[in-house]
N, C-alpha and C positions, 0 to 999 in steps of 0.2 A: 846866508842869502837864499829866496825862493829856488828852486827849481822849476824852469818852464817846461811845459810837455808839449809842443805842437800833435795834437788831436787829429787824427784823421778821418771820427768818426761824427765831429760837432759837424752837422749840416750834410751828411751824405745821405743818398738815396740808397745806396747800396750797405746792408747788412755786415757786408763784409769787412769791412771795415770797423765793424764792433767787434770782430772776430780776434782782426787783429790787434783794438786796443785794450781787448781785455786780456790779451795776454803779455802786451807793454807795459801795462798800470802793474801787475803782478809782478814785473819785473823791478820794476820803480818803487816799490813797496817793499822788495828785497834790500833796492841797495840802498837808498834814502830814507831809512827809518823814521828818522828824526827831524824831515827836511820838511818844511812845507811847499808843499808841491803845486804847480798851475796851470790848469791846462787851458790852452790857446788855439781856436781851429787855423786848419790849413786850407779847406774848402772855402773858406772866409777872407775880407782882407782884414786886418790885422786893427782895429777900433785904436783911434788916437787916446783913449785912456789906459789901453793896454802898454802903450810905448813905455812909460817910465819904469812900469814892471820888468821889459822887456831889458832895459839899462843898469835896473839891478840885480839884476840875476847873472848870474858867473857859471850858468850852464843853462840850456836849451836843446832838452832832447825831441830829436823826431821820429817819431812812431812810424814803424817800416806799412807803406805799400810803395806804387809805383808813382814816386814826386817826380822824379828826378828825368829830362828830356832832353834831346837838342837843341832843342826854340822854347826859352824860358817866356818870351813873350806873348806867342799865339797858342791860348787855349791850356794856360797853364792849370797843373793842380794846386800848388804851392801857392797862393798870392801872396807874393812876394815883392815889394819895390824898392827902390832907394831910400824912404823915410826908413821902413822895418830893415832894412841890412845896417844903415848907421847904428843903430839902436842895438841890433845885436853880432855887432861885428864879432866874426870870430869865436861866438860861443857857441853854437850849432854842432849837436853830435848824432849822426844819425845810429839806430836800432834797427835794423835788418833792415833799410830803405833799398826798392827798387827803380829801376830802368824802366820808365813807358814803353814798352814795346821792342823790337827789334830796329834799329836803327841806325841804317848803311851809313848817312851823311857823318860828316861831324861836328864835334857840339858847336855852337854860333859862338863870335865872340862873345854875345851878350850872359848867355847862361855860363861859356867859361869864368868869366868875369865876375857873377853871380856867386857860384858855386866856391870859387876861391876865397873868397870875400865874407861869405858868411860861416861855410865851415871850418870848425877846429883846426888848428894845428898841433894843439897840446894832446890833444886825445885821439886812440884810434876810433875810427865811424865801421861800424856793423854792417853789411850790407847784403841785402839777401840773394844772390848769386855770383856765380866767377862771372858772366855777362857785365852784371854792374861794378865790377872791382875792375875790370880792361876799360870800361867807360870811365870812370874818374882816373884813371892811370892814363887815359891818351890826352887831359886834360895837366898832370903835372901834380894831381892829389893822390898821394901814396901809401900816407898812413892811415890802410885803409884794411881792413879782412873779413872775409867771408866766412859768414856763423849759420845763415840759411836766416828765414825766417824767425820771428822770434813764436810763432804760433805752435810751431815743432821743437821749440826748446825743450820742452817737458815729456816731449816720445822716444824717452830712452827703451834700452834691450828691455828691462823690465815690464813695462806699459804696452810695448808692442806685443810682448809674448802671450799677453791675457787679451789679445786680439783674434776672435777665432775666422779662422779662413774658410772655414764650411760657408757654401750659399745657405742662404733665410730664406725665407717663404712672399717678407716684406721689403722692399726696395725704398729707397727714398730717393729722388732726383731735382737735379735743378736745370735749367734754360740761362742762356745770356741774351737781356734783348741789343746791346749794344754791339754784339759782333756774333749777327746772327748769320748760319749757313740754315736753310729750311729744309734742303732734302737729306742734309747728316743729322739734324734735330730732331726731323720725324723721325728717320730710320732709327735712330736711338730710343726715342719712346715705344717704338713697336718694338724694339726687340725686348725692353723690359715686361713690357707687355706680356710678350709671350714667357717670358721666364718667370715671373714671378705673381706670386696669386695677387697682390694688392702691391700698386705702383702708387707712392704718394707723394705732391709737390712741394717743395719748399720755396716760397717767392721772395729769392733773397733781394731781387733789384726790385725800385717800386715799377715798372715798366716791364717784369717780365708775365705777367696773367697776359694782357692783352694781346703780346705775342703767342703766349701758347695756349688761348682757344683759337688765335687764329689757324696754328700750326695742326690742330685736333680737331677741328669744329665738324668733321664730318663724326668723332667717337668724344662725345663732350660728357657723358658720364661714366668714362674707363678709370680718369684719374682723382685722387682726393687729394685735397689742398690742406696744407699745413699755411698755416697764418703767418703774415711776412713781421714776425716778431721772433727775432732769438730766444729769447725765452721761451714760445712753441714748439721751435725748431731741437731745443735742448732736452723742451719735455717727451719730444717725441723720440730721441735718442735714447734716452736713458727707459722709455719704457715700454719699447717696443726692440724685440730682436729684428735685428733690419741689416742690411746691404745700402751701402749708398754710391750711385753710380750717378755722374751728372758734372757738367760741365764747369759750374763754380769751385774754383781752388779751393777757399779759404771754408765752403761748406762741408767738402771731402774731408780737409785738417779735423774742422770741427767731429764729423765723425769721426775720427782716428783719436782724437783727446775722447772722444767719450767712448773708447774701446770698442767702436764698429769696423767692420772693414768697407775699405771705400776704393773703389773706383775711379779718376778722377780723368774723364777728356778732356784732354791737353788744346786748349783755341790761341793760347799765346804764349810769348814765351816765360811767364811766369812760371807755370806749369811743367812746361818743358825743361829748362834750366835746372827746377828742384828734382826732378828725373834724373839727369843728366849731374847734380851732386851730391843729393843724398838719398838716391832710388826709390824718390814715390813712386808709387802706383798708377804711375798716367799714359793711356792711349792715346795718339794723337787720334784727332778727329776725324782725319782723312780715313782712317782703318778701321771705321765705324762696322765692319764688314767683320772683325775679329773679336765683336764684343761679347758675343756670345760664349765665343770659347773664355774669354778673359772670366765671364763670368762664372765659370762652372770651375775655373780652376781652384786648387789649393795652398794658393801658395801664403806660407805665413810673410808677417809682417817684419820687411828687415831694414831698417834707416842708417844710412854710414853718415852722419852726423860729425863734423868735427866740434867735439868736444872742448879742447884743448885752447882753440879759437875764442868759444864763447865764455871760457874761466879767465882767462888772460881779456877780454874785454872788459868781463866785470870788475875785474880786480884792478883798474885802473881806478874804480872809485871807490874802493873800500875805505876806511875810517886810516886817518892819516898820511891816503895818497891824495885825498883830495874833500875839503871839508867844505 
C-alpha cells in the first residue's frame, strides 16, 4: 500500500521548511525502500481526489515543524477537517513534529478531539521536544517520544567533531520578519558588523528583505544577499569558510549539517527547547548584549542527542514489523 508523506514544504513561504523536508524524505527513503511514496501538503487543504489515496494507505507520515496548537480551528497550520480525518483515521504518525509556540491555555476540545482521532495508536509519533511530549500527554496520547528534530539526526559526535570552533572572517545571518524585535535585530547586525569582515544575508522567509532594508536603510550597502533559494544558501555554505549566526533555527541546523559553526538566537521556543535537550548553540535574543563574547569563543560542537529514541522509532517499521 502507498505511503503518504504530509509535506510541509508544498506551498510555504518559508525555506525552512525545505530544510526540514529534506531531511524527512532521507529518512523515508531509509525505511520505505520499496514503498511507493506520496506526498501531500499541509499548508494546503487536502484536494478531494487525494482522499481515496488517503484511504488506501495504511500509514501517513508527518514531517516535523510546528502543526500541532491549542485551537486547531483559528489559523491552523495543518488543514485539516472532518472529510480528511475520516479518510485517514488513525494512520497519522508524526516525525519530529512540534508545538506552535509556548502555550499556557489548554488544548480545546476541538484539537483534542482532532489529535486523538487522526493519530496512530499502533505506532510511536516522533516529536521534536520534551515541550511537545507534556503537550500530547495532557491530552491522554502517550505513545509518544522525544528524538529532537529529524534535521539533527545526522549530527552525530563524528560530524560535530569536523566542525571547527575558530571565528571566520565571513558570517552569514538571517532575520525573522514574522516575530520581529527591531532594536535586538539591529543590534545583532551591528554587532556582526563589527566582527566580521563580510556579513552576508540569507532571505530564508519571502517577507524578510523588506524588513531588513527597513531595519538597515540608514547602511544599505554593509550587507550582501544570498538568494532566497536553498540551493544558494548550500552553495554558499559549502564554499565559503563562514560563521553562521542569525535567528532562523532550521538555517543555523543547515549550517551545522554542512560542518559550519552556527550561532543560533533563540525568538521561540523552538529554538529554546532544542537547547534545553540536545545543547544547541542558542542565545536567547533578550542577551543580544552577550553576542560578542558568544562569538569569539571556542567552544567545539557537542549534541546529547538521544539516540536510542530515534533506533527504536525507526525500528518500528523495518521489514516485517510492518509491510
Amino acid at each position: 500500500m502507498p505511503k503518504i508523506i504530509f509535506d510541509t514544504a508544498i506551498g510555504s513561504s518559508n525555506l525552512g521548511d525545505h530544510i526540514i523536508m529534506d531531511a524527512v524524505n532521507r529518512i523515508v527513503e531509509e525505511l520505505f525502500v520499496d514503498d511507493f511514496v506520496i506526498n501531500i501538503a499541509t499548508h494546503q487543504r487536502i484536494h478531494a481526489f487525494d482522499l481515496p489515496m488517503l484511504r488506501k494507505s495504511d500509514l501517513a507520515l508527518v514531517g516535523g515543524t510546528n502543526l500541532l496548537k491549542n485551537d486547531n480551528i483559528r489559523d491552523s497550520q495543518w488543514k485539516i477537517g472532518l472529510k480528511e480525518l475520516l479518510a485517514f483515521r488513525h494512520k497519522a504518525v508524526l516525525l519530529g513534529v512540534g508545538w506552535w509556540q509556548y502555550q499556557e491555555k489548554s488544548v480545546s476540545p476541538y484539537s483534542r478531539f482532532l489529535y486523538r482521532n487522526i493519530l496512530s495508536g499502533r505506532f510511536l509519533h516522533a516529536v521534536r521536544d520534551g515541550y511537545t511530549l507534556q503537550k500530547l500527554a495532557s491530552i491522554g496520547i502517550r505513545n509518544v517520544i522525544n528524538t529532537g528534530c529529524p534535521t539533527v539526526w545526522e549530527l552525530d559526535e563524528a560530524h560535530c567533531q569536523q566542525i571547527d570552533p575558530v571565528k571566520k572572517p565571513l558570517v552569514v545571518t538571517t532575520i525573522t520578519d514574522y516575530m520581529r524585535n527591531p532594536a535586538m535585530d539591529r543590534q545583532m547586525l551591528e554587532i556582526l558588523l563589527r566582527e566580521y569582515r563580510e556579513v552576508h544575508v540569507w532571505l530564508q522567509g519571502s517577507k524578510d528583505r523588506p524588513y531588513l532594508e527597513q531595519l538597515m536603510r540608514d547602511k544599505p550597502g554593509n550587507l550582501h544577499y544570498i538568494a532566497p533559494k536553498l540551493s544558494a544558501f548550500d552553495r554558499f555554505l559549502e564554499e565559503n569558510e563562514c560563521d553562521y549566526v542569525g535567528t532562523r533555527l532550521h538555517a543555523g541546523i543547515r549550517a551545522l549539517q554542512k560542518k559550519r559553526r552556527a550561532i543560533i538566537i533563540g525568538i521561540d521556543n523552538r529554538a529554546l527547547e532544542m537547547r534545553k535537550d540536545i545543547g544547541l548553540n542558542v542565545l536567547e535574543r533578550e542577551k543580544m548584549g552577550d553576542l560578542h563574547v558568544r562569538i569569539n569563543q571556542q567552544d567545539p560542537v557537542k549534541l546529547h542527542q538521544d539516540w536510542a529514541a530515534i533506533a527504536r522509532w525507526k525500528a518500528q517499521f523495518v521489514s516485517g514489523k510492518h509491510g
